[in-house]
C-alpha angles and dihedrals in degrees: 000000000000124000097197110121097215084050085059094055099051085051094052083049086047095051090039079049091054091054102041093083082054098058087066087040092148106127091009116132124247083244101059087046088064094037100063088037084065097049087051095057091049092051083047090046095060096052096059113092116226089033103148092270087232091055087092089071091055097053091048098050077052105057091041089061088048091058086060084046098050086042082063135139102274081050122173120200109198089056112015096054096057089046092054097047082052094049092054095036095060093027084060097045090042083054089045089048115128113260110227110273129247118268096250091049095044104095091038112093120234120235117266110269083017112121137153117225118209098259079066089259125144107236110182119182094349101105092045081057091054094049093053092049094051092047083044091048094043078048092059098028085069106031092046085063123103110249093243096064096042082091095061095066104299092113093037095054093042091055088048097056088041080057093040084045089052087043093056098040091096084059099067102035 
């Protein structure tokens, strides 16, 4: 999706981000484990070249449907309602993702805050602005919760959004 080596490497952070809350899995539902897995995959999937340009949509419309999966039944909330703000955070950028331009545009530059989804609308600043709500709800997600439990994830999965964040920032800039 993007050829920039720095971009890369924010990518690689962002799919490392995504399994960090699965290394202290003790306690985490089946469904959050697949869940980051997924996000993983779809870290992972951005940085291969050659991968269908619209391929980006699909992954998107998938991890959105596994945010109403983890926020199941059996849910956990300590776990499950990061994950879930994760999972729609990065389905909706991935939506909002930049199509491959057409051959006769492609050496033009486009305008700053100017980008394409994938449905062909202009977007503008909106997926800035959902990258700065993820990073404001991860923000509140840990600190709204009390001290002692800060020791039975909290922190792991926080740190895991804050890498995925830094991951998806090229998407929205």
């Amino acid at each position: 999706m993007f050829e920039i080596p720095a971009v890369h490497a924010a990518m690689l952070v962002g799919a490392v981000g995504a399994v960090v809350p699965m290394w202290r899995a003790h306690g985490t539902d089946c469904r959050v484990r697949i869940a980051h897995g997924a996000m993983a995959v779809s870290m992972v999937a951005m940085m291969i070249p050659g991968v269908p340009a619209g391929i980006h949509l699909l992954e998107g419309a998938v991890l959105i449907a596994l945010a109403v999966f983890v926020t199941g039944e059996t849910m956990h909330c300590r776990t499950a309602v990061p994950c879930a703000v994760d999972l729609t955070a990065m389905g909706v950028l991935l939506l909002l993702a930049p199509t491959s331009a057409p051959a006769s545009t492609a050496s033009a530059p486009a305008p700053s805050g100017h980008h394409h989804g994938g449905a062909g609308i202009s977007t503008g600043w909106f997926p800035l602005a959902v990258l700065v709500c993820w990073a404001l709800l991860t923000l509140h997600l840990f600190r709204s919760t009390p001290r002692p439990e800060h020791g039975s994830g909290v922190t792991t999965a926080a740190t895991g959004s804050a890498l995925m964040i830094l991951g998806m920032a090229p998407m929205a800039v």
